[in-house]
LOFI-374728 format. One record per residue (C-alpha): residue number from 0; x, y, z. Coordinates in steps of 0.2 Angstrom, whole numbers, plus 5000, padded with zeros to 4 digits. Layout:
# LOFI-374728
<NUM <X Y Z>>,
...
This chain:
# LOFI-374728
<0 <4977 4922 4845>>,
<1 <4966 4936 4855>>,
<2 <4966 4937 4875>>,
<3 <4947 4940 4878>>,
<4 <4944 4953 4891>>,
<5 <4936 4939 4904>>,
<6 <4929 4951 4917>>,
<7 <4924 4968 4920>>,
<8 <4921 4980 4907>>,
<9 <4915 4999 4916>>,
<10 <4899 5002 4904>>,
<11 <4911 5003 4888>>,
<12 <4909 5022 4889>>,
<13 <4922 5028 4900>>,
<14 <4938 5018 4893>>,
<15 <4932 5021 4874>>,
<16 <4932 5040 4879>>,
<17 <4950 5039 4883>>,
<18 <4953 5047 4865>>,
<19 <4974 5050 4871>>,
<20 <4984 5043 4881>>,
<21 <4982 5056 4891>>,
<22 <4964 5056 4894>>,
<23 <4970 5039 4902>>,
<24 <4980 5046 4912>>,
<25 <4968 5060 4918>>,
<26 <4952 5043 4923>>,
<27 <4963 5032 4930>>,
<28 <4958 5025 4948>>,
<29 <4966 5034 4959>>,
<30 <4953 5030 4976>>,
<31 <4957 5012 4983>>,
<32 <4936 5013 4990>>,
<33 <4933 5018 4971>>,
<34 <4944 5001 4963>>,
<35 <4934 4991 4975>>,
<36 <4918 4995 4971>>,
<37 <4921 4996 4952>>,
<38 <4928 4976 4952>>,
<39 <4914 4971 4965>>,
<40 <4924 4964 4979>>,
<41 <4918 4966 4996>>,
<42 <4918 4977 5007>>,
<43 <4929 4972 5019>>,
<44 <4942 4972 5005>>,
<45 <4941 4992 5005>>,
<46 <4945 4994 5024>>,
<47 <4963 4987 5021>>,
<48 <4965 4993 5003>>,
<49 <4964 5012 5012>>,
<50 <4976 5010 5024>>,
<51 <4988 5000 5012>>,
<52 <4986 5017 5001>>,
<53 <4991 5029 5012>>,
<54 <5009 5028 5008>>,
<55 <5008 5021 4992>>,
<56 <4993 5027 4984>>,
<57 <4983 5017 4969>>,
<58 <4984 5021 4952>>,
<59 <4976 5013 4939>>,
<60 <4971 5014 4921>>,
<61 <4952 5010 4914>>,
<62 <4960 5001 4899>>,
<63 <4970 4991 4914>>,
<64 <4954 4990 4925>>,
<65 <4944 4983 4911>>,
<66 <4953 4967 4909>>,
<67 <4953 4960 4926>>,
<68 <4937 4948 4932>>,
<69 <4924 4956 4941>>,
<70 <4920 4950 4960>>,
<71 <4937 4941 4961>>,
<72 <4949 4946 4973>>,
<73 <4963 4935 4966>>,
<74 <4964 4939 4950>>,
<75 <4981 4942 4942>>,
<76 <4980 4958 4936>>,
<77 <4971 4965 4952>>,
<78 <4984 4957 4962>>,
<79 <4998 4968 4957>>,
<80 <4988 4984 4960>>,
<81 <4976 4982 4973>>,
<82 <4983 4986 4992>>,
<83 <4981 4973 5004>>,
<84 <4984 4972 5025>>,
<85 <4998 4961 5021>>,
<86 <5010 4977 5014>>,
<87 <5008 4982 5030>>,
<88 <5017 4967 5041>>,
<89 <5036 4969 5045>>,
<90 <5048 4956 5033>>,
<91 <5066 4955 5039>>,
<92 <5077 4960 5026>>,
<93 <5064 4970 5015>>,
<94 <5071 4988 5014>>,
<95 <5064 5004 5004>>,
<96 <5082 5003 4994>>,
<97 <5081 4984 4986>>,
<98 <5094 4985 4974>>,
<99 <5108 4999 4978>>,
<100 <5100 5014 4969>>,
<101 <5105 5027 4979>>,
<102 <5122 5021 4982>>,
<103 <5124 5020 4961>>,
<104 <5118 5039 4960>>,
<105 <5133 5049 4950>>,
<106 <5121 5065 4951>>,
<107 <5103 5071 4949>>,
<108 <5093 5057 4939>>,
<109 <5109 5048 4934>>,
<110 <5111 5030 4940>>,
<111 <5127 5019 4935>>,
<112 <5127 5002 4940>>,
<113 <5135 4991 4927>>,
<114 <5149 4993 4914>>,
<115 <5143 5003 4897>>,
<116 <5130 5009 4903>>,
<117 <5121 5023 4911>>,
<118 <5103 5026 4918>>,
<119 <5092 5041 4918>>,
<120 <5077 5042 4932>>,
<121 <5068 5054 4921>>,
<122 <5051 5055 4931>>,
<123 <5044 5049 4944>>,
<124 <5027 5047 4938>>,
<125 <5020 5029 4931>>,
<126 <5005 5023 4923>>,
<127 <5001 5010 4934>>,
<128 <5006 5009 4953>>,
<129 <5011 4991 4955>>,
<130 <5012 4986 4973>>,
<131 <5028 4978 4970>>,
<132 <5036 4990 4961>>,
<133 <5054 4991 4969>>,
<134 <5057 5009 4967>>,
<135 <5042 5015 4978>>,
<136 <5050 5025 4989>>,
<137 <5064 5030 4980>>,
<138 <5067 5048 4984>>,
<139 <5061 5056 4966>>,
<140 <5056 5073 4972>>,
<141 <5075 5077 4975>>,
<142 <5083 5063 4963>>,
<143 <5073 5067 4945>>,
<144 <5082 5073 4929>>,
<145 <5068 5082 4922>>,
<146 <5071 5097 4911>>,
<147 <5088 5109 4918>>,
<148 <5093 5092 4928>>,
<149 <5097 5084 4912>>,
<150 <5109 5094 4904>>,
<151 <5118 5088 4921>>,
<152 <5116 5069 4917>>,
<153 <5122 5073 4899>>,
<154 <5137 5080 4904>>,
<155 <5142 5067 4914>>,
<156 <5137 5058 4900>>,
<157 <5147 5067 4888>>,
<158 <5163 5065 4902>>,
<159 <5161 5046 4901>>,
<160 <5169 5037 4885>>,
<161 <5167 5019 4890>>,
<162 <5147 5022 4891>>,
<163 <5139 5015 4875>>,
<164 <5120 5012 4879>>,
<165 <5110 5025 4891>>,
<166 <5093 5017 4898>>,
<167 <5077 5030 4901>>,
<168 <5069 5024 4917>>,
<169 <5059 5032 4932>>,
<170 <5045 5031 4936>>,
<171 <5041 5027 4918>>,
<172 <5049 5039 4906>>,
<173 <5032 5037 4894>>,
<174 <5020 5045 4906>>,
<175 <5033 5063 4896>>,
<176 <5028 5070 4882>>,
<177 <5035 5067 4868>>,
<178 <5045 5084 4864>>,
<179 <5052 5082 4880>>,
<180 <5057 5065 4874>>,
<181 <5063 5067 4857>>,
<182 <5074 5085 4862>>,
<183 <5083 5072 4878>>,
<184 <5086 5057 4864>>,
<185 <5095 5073 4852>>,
<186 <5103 5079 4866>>,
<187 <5109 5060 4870>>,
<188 <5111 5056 4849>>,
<189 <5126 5072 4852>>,
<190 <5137 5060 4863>>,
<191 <5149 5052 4849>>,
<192 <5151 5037 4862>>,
<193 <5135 5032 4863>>,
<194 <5129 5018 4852>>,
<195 <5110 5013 4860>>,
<196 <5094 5020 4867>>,
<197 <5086 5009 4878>>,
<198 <5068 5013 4885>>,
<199 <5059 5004 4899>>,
<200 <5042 5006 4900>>,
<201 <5025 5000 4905>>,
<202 <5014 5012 4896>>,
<203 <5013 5002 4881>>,
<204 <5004 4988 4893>>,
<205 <4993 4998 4903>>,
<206 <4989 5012 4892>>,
<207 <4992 5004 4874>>,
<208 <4987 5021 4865>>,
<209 <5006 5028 4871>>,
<210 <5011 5021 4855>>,
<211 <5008 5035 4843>>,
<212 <5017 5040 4827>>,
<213 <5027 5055 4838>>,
<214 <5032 5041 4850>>,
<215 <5039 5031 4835>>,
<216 <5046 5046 4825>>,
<217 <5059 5051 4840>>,
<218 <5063 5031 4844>>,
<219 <5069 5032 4825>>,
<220 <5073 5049 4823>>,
<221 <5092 5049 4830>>,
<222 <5107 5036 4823>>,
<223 <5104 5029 4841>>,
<224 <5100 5010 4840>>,
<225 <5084 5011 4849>>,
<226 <5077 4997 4860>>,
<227 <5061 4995 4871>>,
<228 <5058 4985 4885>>,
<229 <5040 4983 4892>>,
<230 <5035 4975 4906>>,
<231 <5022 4962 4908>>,
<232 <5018 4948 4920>>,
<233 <5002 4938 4914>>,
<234 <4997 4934 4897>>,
<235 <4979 4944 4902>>,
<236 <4987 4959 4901>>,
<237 <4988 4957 4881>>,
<238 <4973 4961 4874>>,
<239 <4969 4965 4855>>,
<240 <4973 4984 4859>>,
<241 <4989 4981 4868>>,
<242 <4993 4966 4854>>,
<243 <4991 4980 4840>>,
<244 <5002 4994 4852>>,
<245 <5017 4981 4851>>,
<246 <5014 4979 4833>>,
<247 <5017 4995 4827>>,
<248 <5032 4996 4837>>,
<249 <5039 4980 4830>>,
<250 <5034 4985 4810>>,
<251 <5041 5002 4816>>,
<252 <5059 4991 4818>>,
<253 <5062 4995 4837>>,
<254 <5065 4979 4845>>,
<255 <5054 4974 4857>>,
<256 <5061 4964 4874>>,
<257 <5049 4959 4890>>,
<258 <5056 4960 4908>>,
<259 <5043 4951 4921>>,
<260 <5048 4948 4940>>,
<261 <5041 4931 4947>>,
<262 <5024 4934 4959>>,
<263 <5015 4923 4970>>,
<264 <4997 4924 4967>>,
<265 <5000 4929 4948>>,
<266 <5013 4921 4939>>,
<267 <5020 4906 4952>>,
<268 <5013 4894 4938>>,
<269 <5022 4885 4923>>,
<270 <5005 4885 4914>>,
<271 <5003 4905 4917>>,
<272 <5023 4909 4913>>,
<273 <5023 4896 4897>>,
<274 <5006 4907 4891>>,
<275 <5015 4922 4897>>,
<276 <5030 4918 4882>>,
<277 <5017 4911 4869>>,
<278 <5007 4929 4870>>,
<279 <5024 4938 4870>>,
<280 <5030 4929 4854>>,
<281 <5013 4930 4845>>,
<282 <5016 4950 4847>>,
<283 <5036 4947 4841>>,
<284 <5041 4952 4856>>,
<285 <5055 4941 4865>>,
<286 <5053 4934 4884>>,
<287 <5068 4943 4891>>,
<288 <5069 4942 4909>>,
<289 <5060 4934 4923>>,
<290 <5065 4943 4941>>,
<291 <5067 4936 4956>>,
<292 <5055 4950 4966>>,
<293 <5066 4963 4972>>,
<294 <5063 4963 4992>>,
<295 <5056 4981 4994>>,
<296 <5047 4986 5010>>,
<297 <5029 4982 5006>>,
<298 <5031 4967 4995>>,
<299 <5034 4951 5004>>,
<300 <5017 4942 5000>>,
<301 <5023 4942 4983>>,
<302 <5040 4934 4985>>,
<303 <5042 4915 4981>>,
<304 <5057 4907 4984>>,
<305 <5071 4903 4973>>,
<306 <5069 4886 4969>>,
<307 <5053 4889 4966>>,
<308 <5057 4899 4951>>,
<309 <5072 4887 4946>>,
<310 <5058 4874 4944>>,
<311 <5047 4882 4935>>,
<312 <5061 4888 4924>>,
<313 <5066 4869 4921>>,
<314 <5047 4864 4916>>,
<315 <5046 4881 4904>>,
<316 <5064 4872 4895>>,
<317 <5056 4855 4893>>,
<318 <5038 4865 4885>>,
<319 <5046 4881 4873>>,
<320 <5060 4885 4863>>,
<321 <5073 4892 4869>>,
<322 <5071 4910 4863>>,
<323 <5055 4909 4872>>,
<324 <5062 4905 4889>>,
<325 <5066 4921 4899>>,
<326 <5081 4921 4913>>,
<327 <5078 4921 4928>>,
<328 <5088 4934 4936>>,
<329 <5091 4943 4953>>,
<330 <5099 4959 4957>>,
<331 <5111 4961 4971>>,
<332 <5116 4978 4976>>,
<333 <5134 4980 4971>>,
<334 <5136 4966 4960>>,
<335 <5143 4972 4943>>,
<336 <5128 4961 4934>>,
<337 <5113 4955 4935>>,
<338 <5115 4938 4942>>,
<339 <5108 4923 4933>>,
<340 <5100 4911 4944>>,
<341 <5102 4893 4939>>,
C-alpha cells in the first residue's frame, strides 16, 4: 500500500537534487517566513512563526516539506514543525527539563536512567526540528559526547558490568557520519558486557536517503545485536522512499521498532493512530511506543490528556492485533522505568 504525497511538491527539482543525504541536510528550510511561503499559508501565519523561532529555530527537510498539503495550516506533518504564538504562552508545570536528563548525567554525553542501560547524547544536531521535541533546550553545547568526549563515556562504560545495552541518542546520532559511527560502535563492540546497540533516530523518516550500504555495514559490522528505533507520528510521513528506506533495514536484519508521542492536532484520532500501525506493519516495522507528550516549555498546545489516550488505546485493541497496538507510555523523572499508562 503507497502513501501518496497529497499536497505540496516544490517543482520536483529541488528534493530530486538532494543526491545524499547530506545535500538534504545542506536545502532544508531553515527560515520560518521561507516554510510559510513555500506551503501557501497566509501571511499572518509568518508573523508568529518568526517570533516562535527565535529560541527554537525551524529546521526542515525538502523530502519532509514535500509531503504536507499545500495552503493548510493544520496539516499533520506541518503541525509538528511549524512555530506557532501558542509556544509562547506560560503552562504551569512545563519546564526545559521534562524528563530528569540532567539529573541522570554520569559525565559528558553519558545519560543513565534505567537499569542495563546506558545512553550516549552523541550530537545535538537533528534532521527535523520538532516543536515538541523534549530535549530542546537541553544544554548540548557543554553536555555532547562527540569525538575526545567519548573515550569518557566508554570508560564509564567499560567501569559498569551490569550495563548490557547502550542507546545512541542526541539530537539524532544519524545526522554523524558514518566513520564517526562505525569507529564509536567498535569502540562500544570492546566492552565484553555489552550485549545490544540501540539507535534512535528520525533520519530514516525525514531524510529516507540516510539509509545507505555504510549505515548498514556498521549496524552489522560488530557481534553487538543492533536495534533501530525511528520515530513517526502520522501514517503521511511514510511515503514509497521512506517505505523502501525501512525496507532495506529490515532485509538488512536490524530490527526495526517505532516510538510516537500522542499530539493534539496530529494524531489525537483512533482513525489516524490505527492507519499509523497498518503503515508501520506494511514496512515490518513494529508499533512500539505511543508517549504521553513529555511537558517541555514550549509544548503545551500539543498535550491531550490522559484519558484521552487511554481511550484511543481501548478503540486501537478492539480494531488491531495486538502486536500492532503500541503502549502507551509516560516518563517520570526518577522513576526506574517508563510507566505504562493503563
Amino acid at each position: 500500500m503507497a502513501i501518496q504525497n497529497s499536497g505540496y511538491n516544490p517543482s520536483g527539482a529541488e528534493v530530486t537534487s538532494c543526491r545524499t543525504w547530506r545535500d538534504a541536510m545542506q536545502t532544508a528550510v531553515r527560515d520560518p517566513v521561507e516554510l510559510c511561503r513555500r506551503l501557501g499559508l497566509p501571511p499572518a501565519w509568518e508573523a508568529a512563526a518568526i517570533r516562535a523561532s527565535r529560541d527554537f529555530p525551524v529546521f526542515v527537510p525538502l523530502a519532509y516539506l514535500a509531503r504536507m498539503e499545500r495552503g493548510n495550516p493544520y496539516d499533520p506533518l506541518l503541525r509538528q514543525v511549524l512555530p506557532l504564538e501558542d509556544e509562547l504562552a506560560p503552562a504551569p508545570g512545563f519546564t526545559s527539563d521534562p524528563v530528569g536528563d540532567l539529573a541522570a548525567q554520569q559525565g559528558p554525553g553519558l545519560l543513565r536512567k534505567y537499569r542495563g542501560r546506558a545512553l550516549m547524547i552523541t550530537t545535538g544536531a537533528c534532521a527535523v526540528h520538532c516543536r515538541y521535541c523534549f530535549r530542546r533546550e537541553y544544554p548540548y553545547a557543554t553536555s555532547h559526547g562527540l569525538q575526545a568526549r567519548w573515550a569518557a563515556a566508554v570508560a564509564q562504560i567499560q567501569s559498569d558490568p551490569s550495563l548490557t545495552e547502550v542507546i545512541l541518542s542526541g539530537g539524532d546520532p544519524l545526522t554523524l557520519n558514518d566513520d564517526l559511527l562505525a569507529d564509536l560502535a567498535t569502540r562500544l563492540a570492546d566492552v565484553a558486557h555489552l550485549r545490544r546497540l540501540r539507535v534512535h533516530t528520525r533520519l530514516p523518516i525525514v531524510i529516507p536517503q540516510r539509509v545507505t550500504d555504510e549505515l548498514i555495514a556498521w549496524l552489522r559490522g560488530t557481534r553487538l545485536v543492533p536495534f533501530l528505533v525511528v520515530h513517526t507520528n502520522h501514517a503521511r510521513e511514510i511515503d514509497d522512499n521512506v517505505a523502501t528506506a525501512l525496507s532495506r533495514l529490515v532485509d538488512a536484519g536490524i530490527p526495526v521498532l517505532n516510538q510516537a508521542v500522542l499530539l493534539r492536532g496530529v494524531n489525537d484520532d483512533v482513525d489516524a493512530l490505527c492507519e499509523l500501525s497498518e503503515r508501520l506493519l506494511d514496512c515490518r516495522v513494529l508499533p512500539y511506543y505511543l508517549h504521553q507528550l513529555d511537558r517541555v516549555r514550549g509544548a503545551a498546545h500539543f498535550e491531550t490528556t490522559e484519558e484521552v489516550g487511554r481511550q484511543l488505546i481501548a478503540q486501537l485493541t478492539v480494531r488491531l492485533p495486538g502486536y500492532a497496538v503500541p503502549r502507551y507510555v509516560r516518563e517520570t523523572p526518577g522513576a526506574p522505568a517508563k510507566e505504562r499508562i493503563e
